[in-house]
Structures are given as structure tokens and as C-alpha cells.
C-alpha positions as CSV (number, residue, x, y, z in Angstrom):
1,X,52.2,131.2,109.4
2,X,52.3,129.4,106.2
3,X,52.6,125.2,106.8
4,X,55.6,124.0,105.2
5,X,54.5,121.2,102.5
6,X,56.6,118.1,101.5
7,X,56.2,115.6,98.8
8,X,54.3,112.6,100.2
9,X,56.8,110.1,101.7
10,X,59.4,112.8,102.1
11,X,59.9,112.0,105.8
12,X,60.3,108.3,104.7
13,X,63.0,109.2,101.9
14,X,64.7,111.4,104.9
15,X,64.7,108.6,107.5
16,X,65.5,106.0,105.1
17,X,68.6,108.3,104.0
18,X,70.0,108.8,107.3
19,X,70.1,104.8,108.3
20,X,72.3,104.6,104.6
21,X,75.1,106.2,106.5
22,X,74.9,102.6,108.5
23,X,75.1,101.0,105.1
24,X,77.6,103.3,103.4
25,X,80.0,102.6,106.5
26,X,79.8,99.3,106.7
27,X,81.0,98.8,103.0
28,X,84.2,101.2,104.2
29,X,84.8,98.9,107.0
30,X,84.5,95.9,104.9
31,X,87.0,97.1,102.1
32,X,89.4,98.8,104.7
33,X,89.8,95.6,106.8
34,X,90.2,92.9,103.5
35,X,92.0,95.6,101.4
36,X,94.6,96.3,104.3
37,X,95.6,92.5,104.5
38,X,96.1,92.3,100.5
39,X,98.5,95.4,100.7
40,X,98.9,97.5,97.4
41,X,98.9,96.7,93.8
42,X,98.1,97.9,90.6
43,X,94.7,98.4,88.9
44,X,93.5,97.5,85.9
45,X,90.6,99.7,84.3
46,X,88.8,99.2,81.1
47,X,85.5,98.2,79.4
48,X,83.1,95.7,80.8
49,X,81.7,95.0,77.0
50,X,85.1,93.8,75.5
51,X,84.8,90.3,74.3
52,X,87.5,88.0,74.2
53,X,88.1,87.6,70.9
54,X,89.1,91.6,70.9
55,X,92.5,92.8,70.5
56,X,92.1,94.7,74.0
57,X,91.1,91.8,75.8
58,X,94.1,89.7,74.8
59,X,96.3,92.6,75.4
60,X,95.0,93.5,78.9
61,X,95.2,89.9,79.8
62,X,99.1,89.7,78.8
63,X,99.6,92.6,81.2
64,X,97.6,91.4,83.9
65,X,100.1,88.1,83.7
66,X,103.4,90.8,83.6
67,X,102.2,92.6,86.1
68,X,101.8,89.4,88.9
69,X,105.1,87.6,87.0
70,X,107.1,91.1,88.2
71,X,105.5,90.2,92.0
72,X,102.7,92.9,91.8
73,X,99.0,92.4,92.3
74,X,96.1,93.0,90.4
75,X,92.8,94.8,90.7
76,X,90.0,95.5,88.7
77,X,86.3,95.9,88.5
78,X,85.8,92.4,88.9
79,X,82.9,92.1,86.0
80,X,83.7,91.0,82.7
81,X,85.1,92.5,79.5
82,X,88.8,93.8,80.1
83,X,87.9,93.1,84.2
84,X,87.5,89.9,83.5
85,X,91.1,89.8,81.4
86,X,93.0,91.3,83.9
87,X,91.8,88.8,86.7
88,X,92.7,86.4,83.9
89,X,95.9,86.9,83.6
90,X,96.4,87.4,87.1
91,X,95.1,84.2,88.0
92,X,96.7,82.2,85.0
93,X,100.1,83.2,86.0
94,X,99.8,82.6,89.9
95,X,99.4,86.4,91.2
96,X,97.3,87.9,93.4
97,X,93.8,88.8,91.5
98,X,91.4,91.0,93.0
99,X,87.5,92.2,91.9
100,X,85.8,95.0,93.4
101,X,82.5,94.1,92.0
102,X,79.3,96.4,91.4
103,X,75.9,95.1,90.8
104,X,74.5,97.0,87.4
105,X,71.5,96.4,86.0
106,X,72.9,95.3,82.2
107,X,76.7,94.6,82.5
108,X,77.8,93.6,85.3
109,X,78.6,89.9,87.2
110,X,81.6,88.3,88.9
111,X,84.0,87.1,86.5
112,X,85.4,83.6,87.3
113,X,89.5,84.5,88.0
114,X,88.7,86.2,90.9
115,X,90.4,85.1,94.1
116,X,87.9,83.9,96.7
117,X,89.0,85.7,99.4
118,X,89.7,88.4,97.5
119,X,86.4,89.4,96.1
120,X,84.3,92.1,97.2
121,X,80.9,93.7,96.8
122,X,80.1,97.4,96.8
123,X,76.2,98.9,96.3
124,X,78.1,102.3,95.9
125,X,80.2,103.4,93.1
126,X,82.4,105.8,95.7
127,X,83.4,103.7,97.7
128,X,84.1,101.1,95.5
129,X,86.5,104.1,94.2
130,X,87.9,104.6,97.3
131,X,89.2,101.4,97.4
132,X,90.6,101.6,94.2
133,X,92.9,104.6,94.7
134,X,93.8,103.6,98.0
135,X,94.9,100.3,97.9
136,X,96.6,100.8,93.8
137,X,100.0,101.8,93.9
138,X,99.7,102.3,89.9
139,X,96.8,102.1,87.5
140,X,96.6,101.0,83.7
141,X,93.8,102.0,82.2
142,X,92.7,100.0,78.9
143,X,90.2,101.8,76.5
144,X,86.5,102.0,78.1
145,X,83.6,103.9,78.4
146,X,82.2,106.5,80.8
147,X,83.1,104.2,83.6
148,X,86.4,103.5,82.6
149,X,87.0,107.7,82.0
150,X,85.7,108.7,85.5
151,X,88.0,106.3,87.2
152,X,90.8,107.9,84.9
153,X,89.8,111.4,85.4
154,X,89.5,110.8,89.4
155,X,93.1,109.2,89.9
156,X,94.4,112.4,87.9
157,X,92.8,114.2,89.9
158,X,93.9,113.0,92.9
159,X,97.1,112.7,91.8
160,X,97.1,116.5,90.9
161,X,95.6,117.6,94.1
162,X,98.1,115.4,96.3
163,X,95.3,113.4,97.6
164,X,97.3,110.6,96.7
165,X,100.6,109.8,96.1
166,X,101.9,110.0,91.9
167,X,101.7,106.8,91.2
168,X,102.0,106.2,87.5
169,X,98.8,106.6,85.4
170,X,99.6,103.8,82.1
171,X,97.2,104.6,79.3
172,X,97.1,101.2,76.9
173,X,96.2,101.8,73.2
174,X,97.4,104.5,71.2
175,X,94.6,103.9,68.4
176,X,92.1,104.7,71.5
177,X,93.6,107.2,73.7
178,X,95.5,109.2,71.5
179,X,92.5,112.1,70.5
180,X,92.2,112.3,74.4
181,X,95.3,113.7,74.6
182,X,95.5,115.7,71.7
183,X,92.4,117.3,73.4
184,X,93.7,117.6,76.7
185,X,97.1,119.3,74.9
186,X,95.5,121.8,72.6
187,X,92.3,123.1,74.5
188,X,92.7,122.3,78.6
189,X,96.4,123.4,78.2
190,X,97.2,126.2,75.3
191,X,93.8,127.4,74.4
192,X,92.3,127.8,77.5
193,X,95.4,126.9,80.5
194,X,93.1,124.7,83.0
195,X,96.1,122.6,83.2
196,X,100.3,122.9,83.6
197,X,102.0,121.4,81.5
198,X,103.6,119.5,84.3
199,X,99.6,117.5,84.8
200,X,101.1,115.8,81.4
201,X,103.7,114.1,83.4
202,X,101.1,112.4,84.8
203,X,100.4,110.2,82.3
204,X,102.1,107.5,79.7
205,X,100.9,106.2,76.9
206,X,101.7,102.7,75.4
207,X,101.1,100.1,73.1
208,X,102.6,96.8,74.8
209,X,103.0,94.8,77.9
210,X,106.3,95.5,77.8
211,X,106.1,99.0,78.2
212,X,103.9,99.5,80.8
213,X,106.1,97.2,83.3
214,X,108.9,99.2,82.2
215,X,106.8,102.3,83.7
216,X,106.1,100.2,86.3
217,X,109.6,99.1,87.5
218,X,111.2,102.5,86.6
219,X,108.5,104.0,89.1
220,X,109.5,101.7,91.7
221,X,113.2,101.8,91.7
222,X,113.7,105.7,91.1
223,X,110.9,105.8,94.2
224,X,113.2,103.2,96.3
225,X,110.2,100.9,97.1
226,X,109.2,97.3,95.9
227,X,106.5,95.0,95.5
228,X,105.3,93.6,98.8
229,X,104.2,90.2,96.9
């Protein structure tokens, strides 16, 4: 009979992977028990490279500070860039700010507006997303990168799938998001029907703070509930 051969260290790697369950629960147990006493709110997704000074920064900042002013509160990443605004806002106008931080090797840190029992760390990008969908009763996502796209494309999904409940998905920046859905229109729908046209209802588009509590507040009374801050 033929001896089986592993790479060198491969019963290392396979031992080492089975204690990371250990590891893996201990972050669920960690979110689940300080997520469960903040109670839901909404999340904020977007870029971690956004500076200040940017247009997106100083708009996801003024929705942040809607968003706690109309008793709601606020999650994000918890790094900087538009993160870092929406715990801004949060914070500036008295509202509940939370940061589901992530340690990455050239963008990521805590941003200051964090509240500091609200502020938690992950070593594992799903459960980090876990928490995010779970605990958001609504998510606005600012423009981004790949990050900022995966998070998008896994609340639709959920969404889509009943996983969750449909909560509104708030797309900020028309300039940004607009060829996304032109996309999503003319090839996943007509050319090639991946979609229904009633996925579309998922999401809103907008340009203002304005309009996204409007979304937000329409979602709430037509569903009967409230904010529970």
C-alpha cells in the first residue's frame, strides 16, 4: 500500500485549525453578548481612505448626526475614512456610536468617536459581518471599495434570500453609485435575468441626509416599529 504524503507541518496547520474554532467562537460570544445589550441600529458602510476634507466624509458625517438626532444608532467599521465620519456624527450629536473594528495590515485603526463600551474587535472578517447584519435594522452605504461592495452585496443578499429581514438598503452618492445600477439593470436583470425586478426594491439611492432619514422613518412607520433609543 502506497504511504500517504503531506506537506511538512501539515498536521500542525490541521491541529492548529481545529483549536481556531475556540477562537472563532469566542469572538461570536463576545459580539452576541455586547451587541444584544446595544439593541439594533443602523449601519454605516463606506471607504476607510476618505479624508476629511472629501465631500463624502462631510456628507456621511451629517447623516451619522440624523440618524442618532431621529433616536437611531450608529454602526460602522470603526476605522477611519467614512467609519470614522459616521462615528463622528454619532458622537457629536449625543447618539449611540458603535465600531466593529478589524486589524489590517495598511488601513485600519480605531477611530477616536467610538463609544468605549461600545467598541469591539474581530480577527475575522465573517464574523465581524455577522454582527453587522444582525444587529442593523437599516444600512447606508457610502461610496467604498471592495470592502465597502462585499458588505453591500451580502446584505442584498440576505435580504433576497430571507436570511434577514428587508430592512432598507440607502445607497449615498449618485455620482458613485449610479453605473452600479445601470449595470445591475441592463445585464443581471434584462440581458441575462439573474435578478427580478422586484431585487430592485431593495435598494434607494440618494444624494442627501435628508433623504435617507426619510427612507428611514417611512420604513419604520409603514413596518409599525420604532427606534428603541
Amino acid at each position: 500500500m502506497r504511504k500517504e504524503l503531506h506537506p511538512k507541518g501539515w498536521n500542525e496547520k490541521k491541529t492548529n485549525d481545529s483549536w481556531a474554532i475556540f477562537k472563532i467562537m469566542g469572538e461570536f460570544v463576545n459580539g452576541f453578548e455586547k451587541m444584544s445589550k446595544i439593541g439594533p441600529c443602523v449601519s454605516i458602510f463606506g471607504s476607510a481612505r476618505t479624508k476629511p476634507d472629501h465631500k463624502y466624509y462631510k456628507l456621511a458625517e451629517k447623516v451619522a448626526g440624523k440618524i442618532v438626532e431621529h433616536g437611531y444608532g450608529v454602526i460602522t467599521g470603526g476605522g477611519p475614512g467614512i467609519m470614522e465620519a459616521g462615528n463622528k456624527g454619532a458622537h457629536l450629536s449625543g447618539g449611540t456610536s458603535v465600531g466593529l473594528n478589524i486589524d489590517l495590515p495598511f488601513e485600519q485603526h480605531d477611530n477616536p468617536y467610538i463609544d468605549n463600551d461600545k467598541s469591539l474587535d474581530f480577527d475575522y472578517f465573517f464574523v465581524r459581518k455577522v454582527m453587522f447584519v444582525k444587529y442593523s435594522q437599516g444600512f447606508v452605504v457610502m461610496p467604498g471599495g471592495f470592502g465597502t461592495l462585499d458588505e453591500l452585496f451580502e446584505a442584498m443578499t440576505l435580504i433576497q434570500t430571507h436570511k434577514i429581514g428587508k430592512f432598507p438598503i440607502i445607497l449615498v452618492g449618485t455620482d458613485f453609485w449610479s453605473g452600479l445600477l445601470d449595470w445591475i439593470k441592463s445585464t443581471l436583470l434584462d440581458t441575462f435575468e439573474n435578478i427580478s425586478v422586484k431585487d430592485l426594491d431593495l435598494i434607494h439611492l440618494v444624494d442627501t441626509e435628508d433623504e435617507v432619514i426619510d427612507i428611514l422613518d417611512a420604513f419604520y412607520n409603514e413596518s409599525g416599529l420604532s427606534p428603541n433609543f
